[in-house]
Phi, psi and omega in degrees: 000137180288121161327275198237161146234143157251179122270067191226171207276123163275331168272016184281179189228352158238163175232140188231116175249161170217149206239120162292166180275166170311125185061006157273238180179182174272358162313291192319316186254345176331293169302352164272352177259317172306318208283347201260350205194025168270094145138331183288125182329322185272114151311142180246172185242131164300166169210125167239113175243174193237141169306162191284348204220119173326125143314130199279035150286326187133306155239179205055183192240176180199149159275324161207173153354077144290351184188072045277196167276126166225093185334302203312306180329309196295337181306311166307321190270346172250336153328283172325287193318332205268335182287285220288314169279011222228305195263010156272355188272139179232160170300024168249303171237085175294175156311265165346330150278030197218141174257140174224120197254114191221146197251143150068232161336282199297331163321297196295332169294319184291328175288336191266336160307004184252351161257030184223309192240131187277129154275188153276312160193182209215139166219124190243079168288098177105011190254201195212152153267177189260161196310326205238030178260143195246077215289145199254141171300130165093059155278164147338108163333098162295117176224105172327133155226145175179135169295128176313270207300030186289127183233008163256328192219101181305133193284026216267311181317307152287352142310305195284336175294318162348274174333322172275328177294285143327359154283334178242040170066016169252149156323057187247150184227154161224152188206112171272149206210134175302075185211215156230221205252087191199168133237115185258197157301330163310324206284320199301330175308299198274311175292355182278338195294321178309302213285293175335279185301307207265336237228334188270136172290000000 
């Protein structure tokens, strides 16, 4: 199994990771990420990583159980994660300096690592939270994304994660996008403009 895939940069100076969806890899987002960071003044250095547990089809990954569900895993599958990001930060690129993206499966991982680790900011496409997760004060700037037309994961989720976030005072936005269970241009549009504006010197 591929760890990671990087890109990076010797000169870069931010970091952009990414968490794939359910029964994808770490392959799977790589082209979102050149398309989110080519070309922006601040070099970025990519990280894609792939979940630890064989997908049951046969191919791809899963962070944990989906189907049926198994809640009890996750605390372990973002505990591993939180080591593994815990051991890309370098005194070149801290954790403060690293953006973090996660589609689906991997959203929901990325929200609940955004109550462990300060990011720079955190995007969460397409996700759901997990039952007993709980946003913490002085988190990461959160940025919500979901397709109007989502028929896998509703968008009803990301309200509700809204909700919770702004009950507790963070820095969250949500933006629905003319879509499905997908990442299209539009969306590839507004988070690198989100990257542009909040995250660059």
């Amino acid at each position: 199994m591929t760890e990671l895939i990087s890109l990076n940069s010797e000169s870069a100076t931010n970091r952009l990771v990414l968490l794939h969806g359910w029964g994808a890899d770490a392959h799977d987002l790589m082209p979102i990420g050149k398309l989110l960071t080519d070309g922006l003044k601040d070099p970025f250095e990519i990280i894609s990583l792939s979940a630890p547990q064989p997908h049951p089809s046969g191919s791809g990954r899963q962070w944990y159980p989906l189907y049926p569900h198994e809640w009890e895993q996750v605390p372990n599958a973002v505990l591993d994660l939180e080591k593994r990001l815990n051991n890309l930060c370098t005194k070149q690129i801290p954790l403060e300096k690293t953006v973090l993206l996660g589609f689906s499966q991997g959203g929901a991982m990325a929200l609940d690592l955004a109550t462990r680790i300060k990011f720079q900011g955190v995007f969460a496409l397409s996700s759901y939270p997990h039952p007993d997760w709980e946003p913490m004060k002085n988190m990461s700037p959160i940025f919500l994304c979901h397709g109007e037309m989502d028929d896998v994961v509703p968008k009803a989720a990301s309200n509700k994660s809204l909700d919770m976030l702004l009950k507790n005072g963070i820095k969250a936005e949500l933006y629905f996008f003319d879509g499905g269970h997908e990442i299209n241009n539009d969306l590839i549009h507004y988070c690198r403009g989100k990257i542009e504006q909040q995250f660059l010197s």
